[in-house]
TORKOL-4160 file (C-alpha; in steps of 0.2 Angstrom, whole numbers, padded with zeros to 4 digits, m for minus):
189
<pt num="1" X="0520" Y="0198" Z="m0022"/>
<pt num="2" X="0512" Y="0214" Z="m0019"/>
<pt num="3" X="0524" Y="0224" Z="m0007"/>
<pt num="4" X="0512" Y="0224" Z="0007"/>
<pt num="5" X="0511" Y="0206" Z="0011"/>
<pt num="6" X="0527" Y="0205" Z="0007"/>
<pt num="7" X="0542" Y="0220" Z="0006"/>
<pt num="8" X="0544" Y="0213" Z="m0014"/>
<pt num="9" X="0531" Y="0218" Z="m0026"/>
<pt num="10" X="0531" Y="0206" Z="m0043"/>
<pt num="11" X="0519" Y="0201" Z="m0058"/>
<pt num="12" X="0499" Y="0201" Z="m0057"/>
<pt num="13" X="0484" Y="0194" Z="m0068"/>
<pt num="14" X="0490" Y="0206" Z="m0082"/>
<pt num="15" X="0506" Y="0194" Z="m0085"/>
<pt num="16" X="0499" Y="0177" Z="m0080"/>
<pt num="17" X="0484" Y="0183" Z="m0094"/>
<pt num="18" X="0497" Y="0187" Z="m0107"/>
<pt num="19" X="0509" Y="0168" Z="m0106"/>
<pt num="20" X="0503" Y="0158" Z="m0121"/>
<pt num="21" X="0507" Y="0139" Z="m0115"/>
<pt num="22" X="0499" Y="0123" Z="m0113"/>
<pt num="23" X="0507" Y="0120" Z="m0097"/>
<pt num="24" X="0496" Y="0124" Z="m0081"/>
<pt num="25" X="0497" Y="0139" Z="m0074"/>
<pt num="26" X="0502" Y="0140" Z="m0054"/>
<pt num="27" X="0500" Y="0157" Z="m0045"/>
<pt num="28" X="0507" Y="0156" Z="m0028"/>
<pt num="29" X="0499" Y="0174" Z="m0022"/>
<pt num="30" X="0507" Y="0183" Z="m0009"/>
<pt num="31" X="0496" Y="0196" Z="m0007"/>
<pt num="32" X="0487" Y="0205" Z="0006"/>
<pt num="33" X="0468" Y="0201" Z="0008"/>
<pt num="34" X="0465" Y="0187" Z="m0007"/>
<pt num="35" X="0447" Y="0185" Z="m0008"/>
<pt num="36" X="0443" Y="0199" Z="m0017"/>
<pt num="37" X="0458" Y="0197" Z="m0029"/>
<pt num="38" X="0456" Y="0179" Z="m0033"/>
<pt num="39" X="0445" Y="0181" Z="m0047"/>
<pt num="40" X="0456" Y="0191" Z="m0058"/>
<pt num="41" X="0468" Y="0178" Z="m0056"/>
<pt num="42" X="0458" Y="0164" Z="m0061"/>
<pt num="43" X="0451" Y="0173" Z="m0075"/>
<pt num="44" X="0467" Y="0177" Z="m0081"/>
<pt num="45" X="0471" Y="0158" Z="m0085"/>
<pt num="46" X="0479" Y="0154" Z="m0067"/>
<pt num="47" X="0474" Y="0136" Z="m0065"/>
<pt num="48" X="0484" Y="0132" Z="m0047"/>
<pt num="49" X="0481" Y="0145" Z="m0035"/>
<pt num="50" X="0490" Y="0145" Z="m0019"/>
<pt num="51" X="0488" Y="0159" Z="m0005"/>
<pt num="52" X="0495" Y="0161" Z="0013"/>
<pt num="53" X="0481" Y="0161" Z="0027"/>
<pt num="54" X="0494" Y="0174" Z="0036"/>
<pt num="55" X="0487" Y="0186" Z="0022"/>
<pt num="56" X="0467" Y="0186" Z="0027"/>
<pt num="57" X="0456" Y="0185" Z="0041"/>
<pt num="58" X="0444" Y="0172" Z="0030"/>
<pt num="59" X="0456" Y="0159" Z="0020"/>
<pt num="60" X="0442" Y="0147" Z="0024"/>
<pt num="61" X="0432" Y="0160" Z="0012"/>
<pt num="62" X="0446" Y="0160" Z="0000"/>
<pt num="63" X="0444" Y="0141" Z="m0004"/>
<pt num="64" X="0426" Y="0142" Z="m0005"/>
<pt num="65" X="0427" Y="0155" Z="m0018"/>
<pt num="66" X="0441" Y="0149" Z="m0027"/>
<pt num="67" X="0432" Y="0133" Z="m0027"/>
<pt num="68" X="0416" Y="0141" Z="m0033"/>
<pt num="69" X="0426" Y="0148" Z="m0048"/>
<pt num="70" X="0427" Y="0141" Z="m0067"/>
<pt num="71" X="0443" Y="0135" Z="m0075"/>
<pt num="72" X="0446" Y="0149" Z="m0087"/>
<pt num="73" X="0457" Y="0135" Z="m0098"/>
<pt num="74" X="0447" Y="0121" Z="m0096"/>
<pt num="75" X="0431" Y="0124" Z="m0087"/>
<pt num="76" X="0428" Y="0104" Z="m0083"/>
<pt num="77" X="0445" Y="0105" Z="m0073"/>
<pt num="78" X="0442" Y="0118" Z="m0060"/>
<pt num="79" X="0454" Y="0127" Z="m0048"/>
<pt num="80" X="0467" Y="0118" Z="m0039"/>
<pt num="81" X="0468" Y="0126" Z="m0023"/>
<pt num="82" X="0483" Y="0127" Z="m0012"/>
<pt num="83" X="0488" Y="0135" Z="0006"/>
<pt num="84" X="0505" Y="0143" Z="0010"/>
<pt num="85" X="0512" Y="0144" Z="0026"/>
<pt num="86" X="0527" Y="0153" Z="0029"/>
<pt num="87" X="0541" Y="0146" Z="0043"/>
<pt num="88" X="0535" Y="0155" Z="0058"/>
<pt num="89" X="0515" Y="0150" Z="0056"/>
<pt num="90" X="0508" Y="0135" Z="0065"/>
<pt num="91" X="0502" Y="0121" Z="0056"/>
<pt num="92" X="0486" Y="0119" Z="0067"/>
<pt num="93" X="0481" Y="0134" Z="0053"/>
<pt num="94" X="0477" Y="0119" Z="0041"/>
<pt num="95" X="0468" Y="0107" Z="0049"/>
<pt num="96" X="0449" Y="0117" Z="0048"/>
<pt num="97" X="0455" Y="0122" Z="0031"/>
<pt num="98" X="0461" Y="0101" Z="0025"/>
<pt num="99" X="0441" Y="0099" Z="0016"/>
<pt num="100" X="0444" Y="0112" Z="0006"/>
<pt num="101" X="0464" Y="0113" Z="m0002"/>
<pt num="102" X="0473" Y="0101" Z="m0015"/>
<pt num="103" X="0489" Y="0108" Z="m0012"/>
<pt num="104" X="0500" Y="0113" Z="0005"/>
<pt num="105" X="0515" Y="0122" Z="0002"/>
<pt num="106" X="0527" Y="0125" Z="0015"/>
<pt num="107" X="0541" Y="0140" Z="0015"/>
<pt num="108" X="0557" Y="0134" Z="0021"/>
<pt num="109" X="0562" Y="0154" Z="0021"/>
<pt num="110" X="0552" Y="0168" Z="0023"/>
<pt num="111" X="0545" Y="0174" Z="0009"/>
<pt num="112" X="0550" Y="0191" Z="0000"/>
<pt num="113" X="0568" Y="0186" Z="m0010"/>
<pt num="114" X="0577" Y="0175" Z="m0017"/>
<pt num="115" X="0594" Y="0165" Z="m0010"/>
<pt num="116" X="0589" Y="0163" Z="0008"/>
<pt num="117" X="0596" Y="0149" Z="0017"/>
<pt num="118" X="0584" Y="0133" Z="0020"/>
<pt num="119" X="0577" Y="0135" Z="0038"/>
<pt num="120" X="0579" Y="0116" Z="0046"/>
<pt num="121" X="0564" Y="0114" Z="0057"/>
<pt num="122" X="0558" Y="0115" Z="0040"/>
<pt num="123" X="0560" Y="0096" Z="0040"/>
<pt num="124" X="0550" Y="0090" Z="0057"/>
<pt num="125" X="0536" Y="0103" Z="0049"/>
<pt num="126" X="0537" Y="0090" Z="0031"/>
<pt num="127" X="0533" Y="0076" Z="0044"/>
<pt num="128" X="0521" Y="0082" Z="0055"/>
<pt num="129" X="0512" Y="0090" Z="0039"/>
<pt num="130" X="0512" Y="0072" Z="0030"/>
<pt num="131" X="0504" Y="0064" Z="0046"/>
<pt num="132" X="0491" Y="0078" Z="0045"/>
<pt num="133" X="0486" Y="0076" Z="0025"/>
<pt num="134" X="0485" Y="0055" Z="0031"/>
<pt num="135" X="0474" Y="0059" Z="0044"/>
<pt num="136" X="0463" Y="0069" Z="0031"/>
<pt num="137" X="0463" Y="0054" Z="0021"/>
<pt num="138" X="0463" Y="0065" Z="0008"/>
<pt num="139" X="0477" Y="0065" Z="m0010"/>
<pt num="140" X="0484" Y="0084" Z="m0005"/>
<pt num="141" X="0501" Y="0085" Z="m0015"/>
<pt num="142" X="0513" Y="0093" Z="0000"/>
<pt num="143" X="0524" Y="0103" Z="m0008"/>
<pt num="144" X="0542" Y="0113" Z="0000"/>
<pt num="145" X="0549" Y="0129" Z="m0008"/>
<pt num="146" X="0564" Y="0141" Z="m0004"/>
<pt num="147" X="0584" Y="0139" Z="0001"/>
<pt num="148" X="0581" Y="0123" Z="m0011"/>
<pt num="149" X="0600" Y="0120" Z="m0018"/>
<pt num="150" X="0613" Y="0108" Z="m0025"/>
<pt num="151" X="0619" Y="0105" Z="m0007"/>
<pt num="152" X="0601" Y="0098" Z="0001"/>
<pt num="153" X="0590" Y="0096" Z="m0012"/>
<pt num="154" X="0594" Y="0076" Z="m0011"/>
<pt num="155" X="0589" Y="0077" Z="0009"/>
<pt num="156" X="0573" Y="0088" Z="0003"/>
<pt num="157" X="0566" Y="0074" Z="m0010"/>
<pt num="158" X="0570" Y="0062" Z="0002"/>
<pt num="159" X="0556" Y="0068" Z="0015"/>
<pt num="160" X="0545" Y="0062" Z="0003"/>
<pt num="161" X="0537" Y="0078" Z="m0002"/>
<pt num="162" X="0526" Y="0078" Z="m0019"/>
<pt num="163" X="0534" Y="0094" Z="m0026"/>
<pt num="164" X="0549" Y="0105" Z="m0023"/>
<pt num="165" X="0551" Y="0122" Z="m0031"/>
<pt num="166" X="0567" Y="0127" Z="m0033"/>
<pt num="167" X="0571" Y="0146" Z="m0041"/>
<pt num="168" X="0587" Y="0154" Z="m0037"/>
<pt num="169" X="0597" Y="0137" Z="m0039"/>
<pt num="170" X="0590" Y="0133" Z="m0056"/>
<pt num="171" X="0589" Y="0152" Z="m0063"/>
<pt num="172" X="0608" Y="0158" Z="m0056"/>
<pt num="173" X="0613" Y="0168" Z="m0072"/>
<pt num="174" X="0622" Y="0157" Z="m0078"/>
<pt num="175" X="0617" Y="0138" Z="m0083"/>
<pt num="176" X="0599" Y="0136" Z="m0079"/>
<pt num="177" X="0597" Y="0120" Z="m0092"/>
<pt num="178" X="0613" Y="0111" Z="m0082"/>
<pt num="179" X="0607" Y="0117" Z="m0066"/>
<pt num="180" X="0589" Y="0110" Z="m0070"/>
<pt num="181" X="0597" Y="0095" Z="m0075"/>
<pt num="182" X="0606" Y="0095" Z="m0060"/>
<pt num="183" X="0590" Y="0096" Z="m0049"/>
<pt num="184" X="0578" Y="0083" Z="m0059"/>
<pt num="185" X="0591" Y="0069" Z="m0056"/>
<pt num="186" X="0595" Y="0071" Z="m0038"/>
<pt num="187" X="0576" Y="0070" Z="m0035"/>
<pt num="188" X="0575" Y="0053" Z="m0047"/>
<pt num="189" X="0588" Y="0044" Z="m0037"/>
């Protein structure tokens, strides 16, 4: 987040840079203007790069350049490359853009903070953004992040989604294991 884009500002390519892990790295920028800033992202180890269209005049440009871009960790691999939309953006955005993503994340709040309630059209955007990646004929991993809790997380996973990010339910301050716990299971059942 970079306080324009959005009113929070959070980490950049300095912190990603400095996380020693073997896990992949996944930098869901929401930043104003991307395309000149993607670079520095990937070469700081980022290995998943989501970005919202809202933020540029050229995401079509952003894709081509992420995709143009070598894996820092493990060149052979290359850039997965996602597209967030948040709540209020159609999803006709991602149909000239479906060639060139592996990942679509879909807000269920609007981005900024943490704790927001789950916005329910949320659910008919899951379905109509499903029948769009079949269309595509194409293995895009849809994905559905914020207002994710205890209380819904059962009906999120049963939409079928590939991935659900959950933050403020998991990292409470108090019982992040038991609340991870929690979370893995209800999506396993």
């Amino acid at each position: 987040m970079d306080g324009c884009f959005c009113p929070m500002m959070t980490v950049g390519p300095p912190f990603i840079k400095a996380l020693r892990t073997s896990l992949l790295k996944d930098a869901h920028l929401m930043i104003a203007d991307p395309v000149e800033k993607v670079a520095d992202y990937v070469a700081a180890g980022a290995d998943i790069i989501t970005f919202h269209p809202e933020s540029t005049r050229h995401p079509h440009r952003v894709l081509q350049h992420l995709g143009s871009l070598t894996n820092a960790n493990d060149p052979a691999r290359g850039i997965v490359r996602g597209v967030a939309l948040n709540p209020g953006t159609p999803l006709e955005v991602l149909e000239p853009l479906l060639e060139e993503l592996e990942v679509i994340l879909l807000l269920a709040v609007n981005p900024g903070w943490g704790g927001q309630k789950f916005i329910p059209s949320t659910f008919q955007r899951i379905e109509k953004t499903k029948q769009m990646i079949a269309a595509a004929g194409r293995g895009i991993v849809l994905a559905v992040d914020g207002g994710i809790t205890r209380a819904n997380i059962v009906e999120v996973a049963k939409t079928g989604v590939d991935l659900i990010v959950t933050g403020s339910a998991v990292f409470d301050g108090r019982a992040a294991e038991e609340n991870a716990r929690f979370m893995l299971q209800a999506v396993t059942l």
